[in-house]
C-alpha positions as CSV (number, residue, x, y, z in Angstrom):
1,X,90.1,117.6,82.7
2,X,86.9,118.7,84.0
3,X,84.4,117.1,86.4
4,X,82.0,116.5,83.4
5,X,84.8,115.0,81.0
6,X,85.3,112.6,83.9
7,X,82.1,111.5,84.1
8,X,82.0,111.2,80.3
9,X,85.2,108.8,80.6
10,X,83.2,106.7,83.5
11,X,80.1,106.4,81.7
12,X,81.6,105.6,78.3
13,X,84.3,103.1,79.6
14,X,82.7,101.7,82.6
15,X,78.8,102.4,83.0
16,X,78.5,101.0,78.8
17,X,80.0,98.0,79.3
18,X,78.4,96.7,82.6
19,X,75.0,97.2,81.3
20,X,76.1,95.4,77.8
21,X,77.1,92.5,80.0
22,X,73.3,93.4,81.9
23,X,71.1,93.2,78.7
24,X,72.8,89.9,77.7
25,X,70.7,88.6,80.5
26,X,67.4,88.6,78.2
27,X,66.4,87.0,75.6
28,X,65.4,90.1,74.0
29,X,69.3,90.7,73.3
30,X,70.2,88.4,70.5
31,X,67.7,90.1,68.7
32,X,69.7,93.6,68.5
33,X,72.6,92.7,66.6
34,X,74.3,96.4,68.2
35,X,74.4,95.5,71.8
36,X,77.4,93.0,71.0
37,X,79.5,96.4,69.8
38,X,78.3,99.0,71.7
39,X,81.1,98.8,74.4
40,X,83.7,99.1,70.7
41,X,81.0,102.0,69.8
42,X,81.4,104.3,73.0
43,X,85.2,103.7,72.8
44,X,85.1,105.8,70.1
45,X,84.3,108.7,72.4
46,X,87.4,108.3,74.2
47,X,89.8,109.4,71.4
48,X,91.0,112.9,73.1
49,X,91.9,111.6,76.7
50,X,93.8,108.4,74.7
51,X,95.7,110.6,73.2
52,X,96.8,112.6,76.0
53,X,97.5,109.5,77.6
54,X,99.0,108.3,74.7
55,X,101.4,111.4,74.7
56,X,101.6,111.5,78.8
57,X,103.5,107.7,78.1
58,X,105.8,108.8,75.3
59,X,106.8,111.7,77.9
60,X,108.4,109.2,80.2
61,X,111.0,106.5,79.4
62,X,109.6,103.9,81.8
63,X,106.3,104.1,80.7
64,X,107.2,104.0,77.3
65,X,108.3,100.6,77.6
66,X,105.1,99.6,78.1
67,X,104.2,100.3,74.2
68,X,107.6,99.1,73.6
69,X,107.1,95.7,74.1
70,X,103.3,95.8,73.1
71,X,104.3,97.0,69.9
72,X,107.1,94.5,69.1
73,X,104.3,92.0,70.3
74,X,101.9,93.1,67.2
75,X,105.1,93.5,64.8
76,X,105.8,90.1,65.4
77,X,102.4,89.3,65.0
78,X,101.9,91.1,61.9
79,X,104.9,89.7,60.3
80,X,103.6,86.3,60.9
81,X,100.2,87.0,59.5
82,X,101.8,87.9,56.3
83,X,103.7,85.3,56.3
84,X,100.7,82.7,56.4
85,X,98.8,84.3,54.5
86,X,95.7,85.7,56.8
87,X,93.1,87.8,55.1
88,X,93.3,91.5,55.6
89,X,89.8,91.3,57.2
90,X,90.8,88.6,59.7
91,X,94.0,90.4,60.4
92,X,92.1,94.2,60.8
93,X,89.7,92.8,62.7
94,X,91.7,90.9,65.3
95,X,94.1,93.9,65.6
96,X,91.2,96.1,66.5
97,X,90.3,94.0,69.3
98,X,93.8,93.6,70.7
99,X,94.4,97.3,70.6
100,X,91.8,97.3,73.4
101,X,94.0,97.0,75.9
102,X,96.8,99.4,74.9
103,X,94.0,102.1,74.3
104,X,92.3,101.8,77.7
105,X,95.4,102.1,79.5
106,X,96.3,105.8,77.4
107,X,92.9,106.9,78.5
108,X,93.0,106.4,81.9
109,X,96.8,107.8,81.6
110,X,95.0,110.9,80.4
111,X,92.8,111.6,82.9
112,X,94.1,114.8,84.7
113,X,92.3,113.9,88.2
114,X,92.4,110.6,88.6
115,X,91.4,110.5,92.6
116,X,87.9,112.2,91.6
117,X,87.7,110.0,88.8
118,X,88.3,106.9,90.7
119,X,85.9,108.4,93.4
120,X,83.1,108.3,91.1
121,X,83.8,105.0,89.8
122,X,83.4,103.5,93.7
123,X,80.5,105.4,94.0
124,X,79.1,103.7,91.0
125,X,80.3,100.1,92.0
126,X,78.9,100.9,95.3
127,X,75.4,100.7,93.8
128,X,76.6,97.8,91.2
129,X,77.9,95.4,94.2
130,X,74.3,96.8,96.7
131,X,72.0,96.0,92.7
132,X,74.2,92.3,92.6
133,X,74.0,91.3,95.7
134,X,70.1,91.6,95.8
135,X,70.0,90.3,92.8
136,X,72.3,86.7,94.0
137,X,69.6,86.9,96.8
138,X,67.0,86.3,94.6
139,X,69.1,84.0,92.2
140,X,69.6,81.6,95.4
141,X,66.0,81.9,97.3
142,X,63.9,81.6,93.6
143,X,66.2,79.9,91.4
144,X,63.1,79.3,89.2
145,X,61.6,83.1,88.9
146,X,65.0,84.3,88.6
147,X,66.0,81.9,85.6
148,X,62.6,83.0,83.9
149,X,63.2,86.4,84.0
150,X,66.5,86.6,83.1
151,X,66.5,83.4,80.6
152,X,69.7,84.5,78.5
153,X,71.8,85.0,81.5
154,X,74.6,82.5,81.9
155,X,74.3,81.8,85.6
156,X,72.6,78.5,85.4
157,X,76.6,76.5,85.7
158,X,76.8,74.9,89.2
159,X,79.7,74.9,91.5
160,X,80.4,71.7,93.2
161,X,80.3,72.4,96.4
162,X,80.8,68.8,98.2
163,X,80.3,65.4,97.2
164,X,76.7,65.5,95.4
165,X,75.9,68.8,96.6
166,X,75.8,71.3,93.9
167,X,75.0,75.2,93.8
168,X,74.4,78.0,91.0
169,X,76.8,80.4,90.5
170,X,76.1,84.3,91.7
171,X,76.3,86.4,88.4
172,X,74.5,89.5,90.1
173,X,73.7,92.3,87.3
174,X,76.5,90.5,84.9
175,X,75.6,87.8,82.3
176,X,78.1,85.7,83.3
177,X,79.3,84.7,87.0
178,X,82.7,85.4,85.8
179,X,82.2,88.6,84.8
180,X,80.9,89.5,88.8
181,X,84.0,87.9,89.8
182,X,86.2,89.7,88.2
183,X,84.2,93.4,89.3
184,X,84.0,91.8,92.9
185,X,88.1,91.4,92.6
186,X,88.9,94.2,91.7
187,X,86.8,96.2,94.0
188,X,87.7,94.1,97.2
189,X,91.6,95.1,96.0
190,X,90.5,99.1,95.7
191,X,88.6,98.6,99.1
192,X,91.0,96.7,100.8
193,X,93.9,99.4,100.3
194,X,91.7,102.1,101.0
195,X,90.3,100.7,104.1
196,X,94.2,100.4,105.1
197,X,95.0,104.2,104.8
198,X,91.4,104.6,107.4
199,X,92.3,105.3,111.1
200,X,89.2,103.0,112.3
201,X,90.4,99.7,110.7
202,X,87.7,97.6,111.8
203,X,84.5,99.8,112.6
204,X,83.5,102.2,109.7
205,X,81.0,102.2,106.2
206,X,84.4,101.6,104.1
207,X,85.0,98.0,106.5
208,X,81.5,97.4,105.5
209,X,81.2,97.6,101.8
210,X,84.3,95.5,101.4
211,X,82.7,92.5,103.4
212,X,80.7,92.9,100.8
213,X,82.7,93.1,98.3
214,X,84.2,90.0,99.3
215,X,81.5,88.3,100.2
216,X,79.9,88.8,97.0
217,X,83.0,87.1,94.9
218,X,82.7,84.2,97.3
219,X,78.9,83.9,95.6
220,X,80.4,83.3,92.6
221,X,81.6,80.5,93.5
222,X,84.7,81.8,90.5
223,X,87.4,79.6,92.3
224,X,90.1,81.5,89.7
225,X,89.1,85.3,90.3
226,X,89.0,84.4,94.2
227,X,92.2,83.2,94.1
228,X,93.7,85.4,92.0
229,X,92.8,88.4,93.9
230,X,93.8,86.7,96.9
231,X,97.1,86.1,94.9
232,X,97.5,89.9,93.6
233,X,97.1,91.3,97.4
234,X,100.1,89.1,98.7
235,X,102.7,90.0,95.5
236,X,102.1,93.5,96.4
237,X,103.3,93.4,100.2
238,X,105.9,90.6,98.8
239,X,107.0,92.9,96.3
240,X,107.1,96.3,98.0
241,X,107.8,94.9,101.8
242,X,110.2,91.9,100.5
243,X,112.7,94.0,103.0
244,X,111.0,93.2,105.8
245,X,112.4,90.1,108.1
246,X,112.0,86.5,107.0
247,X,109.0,85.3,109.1
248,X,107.1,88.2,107.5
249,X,108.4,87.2,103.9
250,X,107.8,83.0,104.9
251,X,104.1,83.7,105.6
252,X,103.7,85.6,102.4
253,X,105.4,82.8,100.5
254,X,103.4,80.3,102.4
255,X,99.5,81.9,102.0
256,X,100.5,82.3,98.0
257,X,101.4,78.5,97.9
258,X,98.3,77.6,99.6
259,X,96.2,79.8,97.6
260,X,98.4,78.6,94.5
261,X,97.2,74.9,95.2
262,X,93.5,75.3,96.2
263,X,93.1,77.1,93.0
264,X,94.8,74.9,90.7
265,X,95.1,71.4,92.4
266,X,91.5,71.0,91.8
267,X,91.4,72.0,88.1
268,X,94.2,69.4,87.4
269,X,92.2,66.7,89.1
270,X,89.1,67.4,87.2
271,X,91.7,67.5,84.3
272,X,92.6,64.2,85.1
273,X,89.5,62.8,86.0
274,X,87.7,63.6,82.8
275,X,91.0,63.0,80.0
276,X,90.2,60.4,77.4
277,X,92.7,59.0,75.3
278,X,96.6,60.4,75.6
279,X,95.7,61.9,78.7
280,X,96.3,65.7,78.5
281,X,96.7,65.9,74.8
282,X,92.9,64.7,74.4
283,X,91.5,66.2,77.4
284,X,88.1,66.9,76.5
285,X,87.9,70.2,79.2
286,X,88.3,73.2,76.6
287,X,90.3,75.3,78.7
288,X,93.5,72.4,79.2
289,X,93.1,71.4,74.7
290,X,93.5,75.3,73.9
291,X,97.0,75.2,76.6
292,X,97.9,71.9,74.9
293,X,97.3,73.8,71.4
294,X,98.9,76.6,71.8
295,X,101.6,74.9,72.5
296,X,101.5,72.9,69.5
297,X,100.9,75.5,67.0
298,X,104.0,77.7,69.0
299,X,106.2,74.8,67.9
300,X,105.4,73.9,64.6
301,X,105.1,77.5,63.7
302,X,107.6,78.6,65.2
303,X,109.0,81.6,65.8
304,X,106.5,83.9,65.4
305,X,102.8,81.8,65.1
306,X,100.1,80.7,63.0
307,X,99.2,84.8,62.6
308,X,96.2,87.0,64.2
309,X,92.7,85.8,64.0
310,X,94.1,82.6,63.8
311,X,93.8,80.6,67.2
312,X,92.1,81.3,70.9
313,X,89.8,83.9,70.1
314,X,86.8,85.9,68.9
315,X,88.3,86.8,65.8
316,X,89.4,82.8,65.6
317,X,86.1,81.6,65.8
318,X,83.9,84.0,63.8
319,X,86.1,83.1,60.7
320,X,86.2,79.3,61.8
321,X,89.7,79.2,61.4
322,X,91.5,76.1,59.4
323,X,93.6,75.4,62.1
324,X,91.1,74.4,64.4
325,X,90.2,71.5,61.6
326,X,93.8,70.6,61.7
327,X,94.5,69.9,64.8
328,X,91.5,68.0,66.0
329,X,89.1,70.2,67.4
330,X,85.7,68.5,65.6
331,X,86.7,65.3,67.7
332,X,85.0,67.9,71.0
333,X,81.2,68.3,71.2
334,X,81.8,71.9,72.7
335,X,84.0,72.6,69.4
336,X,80.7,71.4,67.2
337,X,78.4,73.4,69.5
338,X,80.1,76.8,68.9
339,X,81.3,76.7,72.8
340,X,84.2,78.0,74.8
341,X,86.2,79.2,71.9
342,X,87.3,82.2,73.6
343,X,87.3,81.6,76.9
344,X,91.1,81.5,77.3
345,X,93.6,84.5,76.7
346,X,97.5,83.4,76.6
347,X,96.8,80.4,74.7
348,X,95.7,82.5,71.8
349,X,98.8,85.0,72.3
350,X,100.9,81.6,72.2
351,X,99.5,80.4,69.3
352,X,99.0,83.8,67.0
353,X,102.4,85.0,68.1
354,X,104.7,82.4,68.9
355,X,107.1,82.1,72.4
356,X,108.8,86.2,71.1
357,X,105.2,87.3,71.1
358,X,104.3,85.9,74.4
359,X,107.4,87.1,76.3
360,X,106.7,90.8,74.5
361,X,102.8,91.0,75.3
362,X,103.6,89.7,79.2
363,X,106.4,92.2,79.6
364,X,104.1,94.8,78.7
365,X,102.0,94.2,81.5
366,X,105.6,93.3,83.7
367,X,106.6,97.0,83.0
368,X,103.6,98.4,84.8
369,X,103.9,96.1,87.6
370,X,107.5,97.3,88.0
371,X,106.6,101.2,87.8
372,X,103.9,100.6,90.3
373,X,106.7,98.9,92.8
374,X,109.2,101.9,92.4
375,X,106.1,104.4,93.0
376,X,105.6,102.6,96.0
377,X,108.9,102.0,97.4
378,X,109.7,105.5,96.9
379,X,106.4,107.2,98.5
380,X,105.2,105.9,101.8
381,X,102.4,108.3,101.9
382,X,100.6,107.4,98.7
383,X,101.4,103.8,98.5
384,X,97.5,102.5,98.0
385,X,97.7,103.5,94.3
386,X,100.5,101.4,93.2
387,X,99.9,98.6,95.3
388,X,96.5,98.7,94.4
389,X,97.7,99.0,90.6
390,X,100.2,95.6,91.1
391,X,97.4,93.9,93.3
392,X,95.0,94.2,90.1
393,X,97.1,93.7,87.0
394,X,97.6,90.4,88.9
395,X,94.5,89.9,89.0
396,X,93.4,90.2,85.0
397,X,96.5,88.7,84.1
398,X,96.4,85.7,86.0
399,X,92.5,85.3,85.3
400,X,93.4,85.5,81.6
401,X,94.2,82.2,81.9
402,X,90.8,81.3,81.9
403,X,89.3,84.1,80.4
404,X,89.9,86.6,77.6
405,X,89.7,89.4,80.1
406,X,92.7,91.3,78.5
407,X,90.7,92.2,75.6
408,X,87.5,92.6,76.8
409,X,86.1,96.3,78.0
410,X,84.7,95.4,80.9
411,X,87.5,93.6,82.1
412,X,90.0,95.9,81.3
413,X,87.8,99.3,82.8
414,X,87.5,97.4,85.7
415,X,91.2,96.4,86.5
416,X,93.2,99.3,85.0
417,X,91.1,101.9,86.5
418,X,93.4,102.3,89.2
419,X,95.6,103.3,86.8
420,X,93.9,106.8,86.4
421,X,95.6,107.6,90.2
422,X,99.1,106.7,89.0
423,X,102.0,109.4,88.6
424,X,103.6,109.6,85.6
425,X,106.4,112.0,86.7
426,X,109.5,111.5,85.4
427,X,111.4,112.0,89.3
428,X,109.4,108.8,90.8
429,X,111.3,107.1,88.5
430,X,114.9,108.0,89.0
């Protein structure tokens, strides 16, 4: 693939959506009804490297588990959409969006140079992390100004920092701070792996920009992306050095129970704190009612779910699906406002699909995870890829917990990309 396909691929796949998630900053946005597809509209471009992709995965048998199980995931999916009844627009339209993920991950599989590719991409996060950190800065020192300018931005949540002391959240050239979290993640995980193949570990430019890196998803104050790229670093060394002695695999066990609890044991106080009624079952934080849901509708509609387009996501609450009628959602004032109906991602696999639909979708992203272990147990010379490759699907699928990042572009462009440097020979495998 040439040096201008490449950049065809970044720009398309990376550049678009980063400066979608940019305009939704002004107000000027929600007036140009084609900036909420435009990400779905350059996609389009990409038909020629997802098909070599696509045909690159069907080449190998490991790899083509991968659309194995993500196919059994929409069969089952499917099966239970007829079933129930869902309108053909409802089900197309839902499908389209969960494609998104299988799609992405055949176009970076067809990129033929992946190392120049994922070259370019630093140098263009490079200038995204230097553009978001000035633009935190300014965010913290003239809150005011910076709210004025960019009014549409969704930066003005707080983070509770201490008892009564409260601070906004860094969003940097994103819309949303969670969005910056996730690109700060990721590229502290592609910085941090290729700062460890560097001779001068502590004293050169690469040391430097992932401080940054780092330093900029502390400013999100995103207590989930933090801790779930945290989490993603230590499974790969746990996974890929679990022969090394037991002290070594005790303090890896050890940081990703600590991390584990910092990032949850809060959230289930607040949980606590602010449940009404039943406790749990009535909690009125969104993210804890959609869990408590989804479980629900897996049971009563069991095996296979309610359908797609039914529960959990975009597709969900555009058609203001029944079920959220029937099982109690009015009774929440973020429910009546037309808030947080998507902001949670296996929740609405639970609920669509059922428990067979679950286990299929999350093998799918197991399977990578497993090829990027043998890739790196077998090479000791180009280990960053894979470990980088199990450090971020970590990442976006334990942030999908809180976040529909598994079927959103950005998201997705910014996690798989490591992908692009993976190789798909059959003898890694063997």
């Amino acid at each position: 693939m040439s040096l201008n396909k490449s950049y065809l691929i970044l720009f398309s796949l990376v550049f678009v959506p980063m400066l979608q998630s940019f305009l939704y900053k002004f107000n000027f946005s929600k007036n140009i009804p084609l900036i909420n597809n435009i990400d779905e509209i350059f996609l389009l471009f990409l038909i020629i490297p997802a098909i070599l992709g696509f045909q690159n995965i069907l080449r190998n048998k490991y790899w083509s588990w991968v659309l194995i199980f993500f196919s059994s995931y929409l069969i089952l999916a499917s099966i239970s959409s007829v079933f129930y009844g869902i309108t053909i627009f409802q089900f197309v339209s839902q499908l389209f969006i969960s494609l998104k993920f299988p799609y992405v991950l055949c176009v970076f599989l067809g990129i033929r140079n992946g190392k120049e590719f994922l070259n370019g991409y630093i140098r263009l996060a490079k200038f995204v992390l230097t553009a978001s950190i000035i633009l935190m800065l300014w965010q913290f020192l003239l809150p005011q100004f910076y709210s004025l300018i960019f009014s549409a931005g969704l930066h003005k949540g707080t983070a509770l920092i201490s008892e009564g002391v409260y601070i906004s959240r860094g969003a940097g050239i994103y819309a949303h701070p969670g969005q910056m979290g996730i690109f700060a993640g990721s590229f502290t995980i592609i910085l941090f792996y290729k700062q460890l193949k560097t001779k001068g570990l502590l004293y050169n430019k690469n040391a430097a920009w992932l401080a940054m890196s780092f330093m900029a998803l502390i400013l999100t104050f995103s207590r989930l992306e933090a801790a779930a790229t945290i989490i993603g670093l230590l499974a790969a060394y746990l996974f890929v050095f679990k022969g090394q002695n037991r002290l070594f695999r005790f303090a890896i066990w050890f940081c990703l129970v600590s991390v584990l609890t910092f990032a949850i044991y809060p959230s289930i106080m607040f949980i606590y704190a602010n449940s009404v009624g039943d406790g749990f079952v009535f909690s009125s934080d969104p993210r804890i009612v959609f869990f408590v849901k989804g479980v629900e509708i897996a049971n009563d509609y069991f095996p296979l779910g309610s359908g797609m387009g039914t529960f959990g996501g975009y597709v969900a609450a555009i058609y203001d699906s029944p079920l959220y009628i029937h099982y109690g959602f009015q009774e929440y004032y973020w429910y009546r406002q037309g808030n947080f109906l998507a902001d949670t991602f296996w929740p609405h696999i639970l609920g669509e699909s059922g428990y067979l639909g679950l286990f299929c979708y999350t093998m799918s992203l197991l399977v990578i995870v497993r090829i990027a272990i043998k890739q790196a147990k077998r090479t000791s010379v180009h280990r960053a890829i894979p470990m980088t490759v199990i450090s971020t699907m970590f990442l976006i699928g334990l942030n999908s917990m809180a976040s529909p990042d598994l079927v959103s572009t950005l998201s997705l462009s910014q996690c798989l990309i490591p992908i692009a440097c993976m190789r798909i020979k059959r003898e890694l495998y063997a």
